[in-house]
C-alpha positions as semicolon CSV with decimal commas, in nm:
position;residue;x (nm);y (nm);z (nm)
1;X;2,791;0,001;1,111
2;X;2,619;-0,324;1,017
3;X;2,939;-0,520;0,821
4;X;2,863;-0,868;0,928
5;X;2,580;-1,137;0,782
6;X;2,284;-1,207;0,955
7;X;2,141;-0,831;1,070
8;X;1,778;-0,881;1,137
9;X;1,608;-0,634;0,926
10;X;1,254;-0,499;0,836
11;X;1,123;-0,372;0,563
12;X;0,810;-0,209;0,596
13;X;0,631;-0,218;0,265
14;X;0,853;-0,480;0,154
15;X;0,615;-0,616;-0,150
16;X;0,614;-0,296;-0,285
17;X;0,755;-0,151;-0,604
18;X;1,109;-0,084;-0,454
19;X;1,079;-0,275;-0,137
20;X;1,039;-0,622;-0,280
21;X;1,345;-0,545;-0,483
22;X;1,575;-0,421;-0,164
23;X;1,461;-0,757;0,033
24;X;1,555;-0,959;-0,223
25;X;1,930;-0,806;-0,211
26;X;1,977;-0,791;0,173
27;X;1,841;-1,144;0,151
28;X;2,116;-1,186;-0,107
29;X;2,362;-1,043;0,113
30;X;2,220;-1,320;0,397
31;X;2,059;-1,083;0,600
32;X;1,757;-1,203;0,813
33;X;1,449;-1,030;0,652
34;X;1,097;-0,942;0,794
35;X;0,887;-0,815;0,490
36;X;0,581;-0,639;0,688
37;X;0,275;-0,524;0,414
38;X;-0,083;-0,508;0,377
39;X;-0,076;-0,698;0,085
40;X;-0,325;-0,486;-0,044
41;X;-0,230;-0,580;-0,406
42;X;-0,168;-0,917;-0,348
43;X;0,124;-1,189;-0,242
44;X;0,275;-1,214;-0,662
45;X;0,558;-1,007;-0,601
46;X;0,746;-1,146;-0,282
47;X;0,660;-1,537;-0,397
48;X;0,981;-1,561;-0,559
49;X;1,121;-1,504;-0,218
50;X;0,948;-1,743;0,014
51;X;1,198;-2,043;-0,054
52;X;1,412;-1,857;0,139
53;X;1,470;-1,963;0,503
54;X;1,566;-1,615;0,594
55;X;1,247;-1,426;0,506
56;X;0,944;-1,419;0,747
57;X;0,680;-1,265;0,625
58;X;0,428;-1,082;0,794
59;X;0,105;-0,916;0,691
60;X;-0,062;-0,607;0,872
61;X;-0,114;-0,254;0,765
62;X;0,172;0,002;0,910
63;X;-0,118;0,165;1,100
64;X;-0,166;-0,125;1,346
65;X;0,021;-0,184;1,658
66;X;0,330;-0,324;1,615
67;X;0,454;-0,285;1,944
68;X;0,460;-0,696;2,001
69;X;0,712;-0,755;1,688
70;X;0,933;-0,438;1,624
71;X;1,213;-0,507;1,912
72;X;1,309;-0,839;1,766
73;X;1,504;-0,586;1,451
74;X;1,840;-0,425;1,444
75;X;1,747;-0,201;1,146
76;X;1,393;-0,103;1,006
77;X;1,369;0,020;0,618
78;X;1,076;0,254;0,629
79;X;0,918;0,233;0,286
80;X;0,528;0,163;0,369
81;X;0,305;0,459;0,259
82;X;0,064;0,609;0,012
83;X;0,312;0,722;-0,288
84;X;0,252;0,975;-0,559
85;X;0,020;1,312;-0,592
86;X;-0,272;1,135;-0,727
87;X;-0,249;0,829;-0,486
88;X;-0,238;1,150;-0,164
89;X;-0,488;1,389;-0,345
90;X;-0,751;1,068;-0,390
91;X;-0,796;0,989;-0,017
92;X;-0,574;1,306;0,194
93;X;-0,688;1,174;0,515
94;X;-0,550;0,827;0,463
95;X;-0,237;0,986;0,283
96;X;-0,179;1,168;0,638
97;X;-0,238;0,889;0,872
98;X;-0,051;0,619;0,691
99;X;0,236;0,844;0,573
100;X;0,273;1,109;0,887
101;X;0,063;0,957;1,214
102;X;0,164;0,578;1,150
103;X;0,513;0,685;1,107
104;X;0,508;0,836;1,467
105;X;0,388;0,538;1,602
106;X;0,676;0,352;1,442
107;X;0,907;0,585;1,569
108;X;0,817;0,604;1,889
109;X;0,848;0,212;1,956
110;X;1,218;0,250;1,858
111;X;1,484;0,226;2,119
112;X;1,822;0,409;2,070
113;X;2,037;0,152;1,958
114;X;1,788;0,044;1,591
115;X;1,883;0,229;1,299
116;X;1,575;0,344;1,097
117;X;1,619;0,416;0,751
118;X;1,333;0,633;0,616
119;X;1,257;0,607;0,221
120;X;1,218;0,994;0,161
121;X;1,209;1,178;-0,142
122;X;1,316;1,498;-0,386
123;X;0,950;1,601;-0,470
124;X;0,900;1,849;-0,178
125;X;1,234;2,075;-0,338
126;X;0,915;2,150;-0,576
127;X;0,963;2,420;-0,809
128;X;1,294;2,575;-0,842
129;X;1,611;2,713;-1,059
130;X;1,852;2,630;-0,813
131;X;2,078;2,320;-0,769
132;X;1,845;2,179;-0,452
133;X;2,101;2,059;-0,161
134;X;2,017;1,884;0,172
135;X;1,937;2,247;0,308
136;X;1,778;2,382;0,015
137;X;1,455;2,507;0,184
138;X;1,164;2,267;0,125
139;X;0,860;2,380;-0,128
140;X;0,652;2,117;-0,136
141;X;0,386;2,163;-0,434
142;X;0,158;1,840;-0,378
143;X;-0,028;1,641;-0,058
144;X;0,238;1,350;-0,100
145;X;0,570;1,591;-0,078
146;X;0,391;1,771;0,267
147;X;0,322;1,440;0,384
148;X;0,656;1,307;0,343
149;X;0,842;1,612;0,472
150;X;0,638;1,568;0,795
151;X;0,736;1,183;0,827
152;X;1,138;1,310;0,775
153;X;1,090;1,528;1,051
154;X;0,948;1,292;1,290
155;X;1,217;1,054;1,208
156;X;1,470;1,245;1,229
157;X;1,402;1,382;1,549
158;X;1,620;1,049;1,653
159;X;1,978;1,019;1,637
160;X;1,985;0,686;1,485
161;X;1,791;0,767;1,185
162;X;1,888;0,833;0,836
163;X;1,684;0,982;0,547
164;X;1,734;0,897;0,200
165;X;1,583;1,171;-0,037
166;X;1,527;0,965;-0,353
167;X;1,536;1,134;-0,728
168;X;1,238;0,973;-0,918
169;X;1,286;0,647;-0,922
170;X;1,213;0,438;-1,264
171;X;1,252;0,028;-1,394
172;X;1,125;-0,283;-1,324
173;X;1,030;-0,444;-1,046
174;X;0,805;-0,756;-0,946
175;X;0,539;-0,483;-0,854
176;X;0,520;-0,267;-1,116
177;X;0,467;0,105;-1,123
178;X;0,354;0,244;-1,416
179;X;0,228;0,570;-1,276
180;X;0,583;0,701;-1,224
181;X;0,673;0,918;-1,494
182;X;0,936;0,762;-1,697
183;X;0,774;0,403;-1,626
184;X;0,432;0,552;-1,762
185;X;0,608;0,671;-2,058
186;X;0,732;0,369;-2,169
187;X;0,408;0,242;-2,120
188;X;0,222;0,449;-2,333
189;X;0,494;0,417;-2,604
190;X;0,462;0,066;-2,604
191;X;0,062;0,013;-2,584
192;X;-0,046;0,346;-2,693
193;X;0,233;0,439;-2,958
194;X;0,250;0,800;-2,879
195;X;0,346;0,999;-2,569
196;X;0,129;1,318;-2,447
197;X;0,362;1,557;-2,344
198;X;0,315;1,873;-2,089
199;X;0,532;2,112;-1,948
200;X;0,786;1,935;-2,181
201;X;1,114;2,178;-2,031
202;X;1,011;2,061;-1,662
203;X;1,326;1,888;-1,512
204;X;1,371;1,565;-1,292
205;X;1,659;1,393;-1,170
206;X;1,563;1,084;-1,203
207;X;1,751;0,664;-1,068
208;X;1,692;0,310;-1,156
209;X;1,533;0,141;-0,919
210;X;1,862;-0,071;-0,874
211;X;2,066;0,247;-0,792
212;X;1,787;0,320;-0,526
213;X;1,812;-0,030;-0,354
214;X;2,207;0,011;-0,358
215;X;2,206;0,336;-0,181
216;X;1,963;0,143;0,130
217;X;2,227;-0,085;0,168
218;X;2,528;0,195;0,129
219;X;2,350;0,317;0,438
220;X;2,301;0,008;0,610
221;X;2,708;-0,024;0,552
222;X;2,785;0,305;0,625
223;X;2,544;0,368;0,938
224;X;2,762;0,467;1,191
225;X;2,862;0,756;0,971
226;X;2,530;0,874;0,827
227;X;2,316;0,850;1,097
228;X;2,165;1,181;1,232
229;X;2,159;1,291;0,878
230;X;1,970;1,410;0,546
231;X;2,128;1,235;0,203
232;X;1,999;1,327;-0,180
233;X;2,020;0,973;-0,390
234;X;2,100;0,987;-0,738
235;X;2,359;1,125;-0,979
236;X;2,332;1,473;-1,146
237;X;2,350;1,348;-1,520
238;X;2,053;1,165;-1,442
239;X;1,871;1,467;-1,486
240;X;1,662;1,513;-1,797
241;X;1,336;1,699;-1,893
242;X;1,012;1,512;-2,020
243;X;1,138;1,592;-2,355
244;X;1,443;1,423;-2,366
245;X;1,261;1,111;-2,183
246;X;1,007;1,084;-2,444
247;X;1,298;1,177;-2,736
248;X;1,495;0,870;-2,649
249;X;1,197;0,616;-2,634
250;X;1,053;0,738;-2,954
251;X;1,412;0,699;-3,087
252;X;1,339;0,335;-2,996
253;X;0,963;0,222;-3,047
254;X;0,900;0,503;-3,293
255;X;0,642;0,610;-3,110
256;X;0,457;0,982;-3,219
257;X;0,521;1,293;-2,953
258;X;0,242;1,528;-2,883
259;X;0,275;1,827;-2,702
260;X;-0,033;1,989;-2,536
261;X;-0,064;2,263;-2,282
262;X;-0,216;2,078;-2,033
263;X;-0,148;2,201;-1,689
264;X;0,004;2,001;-1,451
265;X;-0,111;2,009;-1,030
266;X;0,211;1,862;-0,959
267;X;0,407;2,082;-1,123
268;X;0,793;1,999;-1,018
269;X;1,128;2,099;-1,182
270;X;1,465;2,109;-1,024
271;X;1,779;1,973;-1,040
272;X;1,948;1,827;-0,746
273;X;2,324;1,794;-0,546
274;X;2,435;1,448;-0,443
275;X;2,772;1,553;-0,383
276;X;2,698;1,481;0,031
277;X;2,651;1,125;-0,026
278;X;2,875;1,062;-0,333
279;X;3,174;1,192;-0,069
280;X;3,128;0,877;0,126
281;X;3,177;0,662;-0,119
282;X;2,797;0,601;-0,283
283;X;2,839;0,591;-0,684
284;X;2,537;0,486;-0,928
285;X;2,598;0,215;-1,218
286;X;2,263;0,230;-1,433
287;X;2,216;0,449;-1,721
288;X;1,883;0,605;-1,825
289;X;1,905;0,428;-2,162
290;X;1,950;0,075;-1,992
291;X;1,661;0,164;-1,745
292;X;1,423;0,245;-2,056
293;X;1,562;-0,018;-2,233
294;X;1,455;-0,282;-1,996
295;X;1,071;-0,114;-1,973
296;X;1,047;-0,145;-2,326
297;X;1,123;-0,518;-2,295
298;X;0,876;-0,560;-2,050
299;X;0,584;-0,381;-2,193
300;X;0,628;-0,623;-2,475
301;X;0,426;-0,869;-2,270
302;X;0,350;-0,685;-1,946
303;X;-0,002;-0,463;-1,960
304;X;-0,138;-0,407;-1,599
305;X;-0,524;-0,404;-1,602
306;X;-0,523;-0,037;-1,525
307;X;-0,236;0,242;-1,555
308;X;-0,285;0,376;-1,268
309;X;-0,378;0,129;-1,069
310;X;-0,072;0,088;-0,806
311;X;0,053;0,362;-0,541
């Protein structure tokens, strides 16, 4: 159980989407931070960070040794991979390496005594009508939610690991996302002024990105009593269809709905327990509407140079 101030901590893809966000609040909570990315998008999101005298920054892919740097850390956030079906179906060799292989590697530099904290997800529950639990048997229906079942395994083959199975996680963050789903559809509400909608009835839980980075440092609090174990993130009422995502931002950019029958390859629709982790304490505080709120705001001035072009 890491209480005190001061834990030396690293965050493997920590200028990513969510992990720039999480090493900006353990540096607020005066933690000792080690952001460790490629960098393959560039140094924008962490530079708001480097006046702090407790982040060192380090850049090399997850893929290279780190066996000269990865003793110095009493915990390790495990969020470096390739994210999202089309990011895994575009290059499935490098989705398995960098997700799977590279995450072995990591693993088995650990000694017993360094928590690892492994970014999982819901996606591999796939395609279901029952409420998915931790032991809900896993149906993954893309590359990404095989690949990222494999990497739980491995990691928690340790005792001293915990996995964090996110809901989809939406809002801003200094490096944006816009390919996940209720980010895009802002997006397209914004700059396109209409939303095309398939499989409209298809269910996700989804959780601010806030909520997300609050539930790594529940589990950096509460280590001692999670470790060795599986947790959903997220809160059941966050669970909405594509409809009633794309109801409440046309109700406020006005933007025009279209519904096509458009199959989708990643087809996904569940809803999900988080009563295991909401027993220990863990409790969300953003809404949907204040998540899509804030996107709207943003897209008022924000327009990447290509939708798709993070992962």
């Amino acid at each position: 159980m890491f209480l005190e101030v001061g834990v030396k901590v690293l965050v493997t893809g920590g200028a990513g989407y969510v992990g720039v966000v999480l090493s900006k609040a353990l540096l607020d909570q005066a933690h000792k931070v080690t952001i460790l990315d490629n960098f393959m998008y560039g140094y924008d999101s962490v530079m708001h960070l480097i006046p702090n005298h407790n982040l060192s920054v380090i850049k090399r892919d997850i893929r290279n040794d780190l066996s000269d740097l990865i003793k110095d850390y009493d915990a390790i956030f495990h969020l470096a991979g390739i994210s999202g079906y089309p990011a895994c179906e575009a290059n499935p060799s490098a989705a398995h390496y960098i997700n799977v292989d590279a995450t072995r590697k990591l693993v088995d530099l650990l000694s017993k005594d360094q928590l690892l904290v492994n970014a999982s997800t819901t996606s591999f529950y796939g395609n279901t009508d029952a409420i998915c639990t931790e032991e809900t048997p896993i149906k993954p229906t893309s590359l990404y939610g095989i690949t990222k079942h494999q990497a739980e395994e491995v990691m928690m083959e340790r005792e001293n690991s915990i996995s964090l199975r996110f809901a989809t996680i939406f809002g801003v963050s200094p490096k944006m996302r816009v390919d996940l789903l209720a980010n895009d559809f802002a997006y397209r509400a914004v700059h396109e002024r209409c939303i095309v909608l398939f499989e409209p009835l298809a269910r996700r839980t989804f959780m601010h990105i806030n909520d997300a980075v609050q539930a790594y440092l529940f589990a950096l609090e509460h280590s001692q009593a999670m470790q060795g174990h599986i947790y959903n993130a997220g809160k059941e009422e966050m669970n909405f269809t594509k409809l009633e995502i794309a109801e409440q931002l046309k109700a406020i950019t006005n933007c025009e709905l279209i519904q096509t029958k458009i199959d989708d390859p990643d087809m996904r629709s569940f809803t999900i327990s988080f009563e295991k982790i909401r027993q220990l304490g863990y409790k969300t505080t953003c809404s949907m509407e204040q998540g899509i709120e804030e996107l709207v705001e943003l897209y008022q001035f924000y327009k990447p140079f290509s939708t798709y072009q993070t992962i």
